[in-house]
N, C-alpha and C positions, 0 to 999 in steps of 0.2 A: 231661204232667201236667195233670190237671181235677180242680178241685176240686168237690163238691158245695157251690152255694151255703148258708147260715146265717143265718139270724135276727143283725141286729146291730141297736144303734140309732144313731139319729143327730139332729144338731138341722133344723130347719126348710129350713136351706142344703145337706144331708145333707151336712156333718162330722161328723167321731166324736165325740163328748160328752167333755170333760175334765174328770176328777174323776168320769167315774160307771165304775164297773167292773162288766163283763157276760162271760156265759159262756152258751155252747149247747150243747146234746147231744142228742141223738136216744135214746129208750131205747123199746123194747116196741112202736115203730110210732106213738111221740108226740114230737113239737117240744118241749123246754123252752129257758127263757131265764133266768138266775140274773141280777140287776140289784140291783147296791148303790149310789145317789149317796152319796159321798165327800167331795160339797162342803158349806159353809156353808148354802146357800141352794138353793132348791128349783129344778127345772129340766122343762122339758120336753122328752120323747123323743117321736123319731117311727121305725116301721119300716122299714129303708132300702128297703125293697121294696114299702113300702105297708102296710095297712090290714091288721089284723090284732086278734084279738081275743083270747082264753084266761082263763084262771082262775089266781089268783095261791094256788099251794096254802099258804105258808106263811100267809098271814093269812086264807085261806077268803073270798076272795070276787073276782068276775067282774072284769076289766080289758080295754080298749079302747085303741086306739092311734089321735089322742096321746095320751100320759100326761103328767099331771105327775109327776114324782120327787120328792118329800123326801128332806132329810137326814138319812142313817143309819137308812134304812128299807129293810132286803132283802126283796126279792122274788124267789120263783120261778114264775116263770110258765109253765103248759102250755099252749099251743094248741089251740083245736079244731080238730079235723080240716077241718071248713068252712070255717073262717075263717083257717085257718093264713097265713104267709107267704107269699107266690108265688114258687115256684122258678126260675129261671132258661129260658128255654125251651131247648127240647131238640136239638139237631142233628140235620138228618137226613140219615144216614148212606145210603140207598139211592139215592141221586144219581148 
């Protein structure tokens, strides 16, 4: 079993954020990232993979990682193809 790795976020120590709820999907050859902080109080995210950049289509405008989050602000976030996440590297199998 191999998974393909995902876009997730995490804090600064790369834990998983409590209180923010995030979701990823692949759709048409594009990354997206669904992010709702669920907490009180604003937080920032970083990509457990690094640096990454995309367009947050729900409020129409460019996002950059890190992010701050506020409270009860959903975002859906596409990646650009350039800047997307970095996938895990690859095995290589002709060994």
């Amino acid at each position: 079993g191999f998974l393909e790795p995902h876009p997730h976020l995490v804090d600064r120590r790369e834990y998983p954020l409590e209180g923010v709820v995030s979701r990823s999907v692949k759709a048409n050859g594009a990354a997206y990232l669904y992010v709702a902080n669920l907490r009180r109080t604003s937080v920032q995210a970083e990509l457990a993979d690094g640096e990454g950049a995309g367009f947050d289509v729900l409020n129409e405008q460019p996002v950059s990682f890190p992010l701050v989050l506020e409270p009860l602000y959903p975002m859906l976030i596409r990646f650009d193809s350039t800047k997307a996440p970095s996938a895990a590297p690859q095995k290589n199998t002709d060994e």
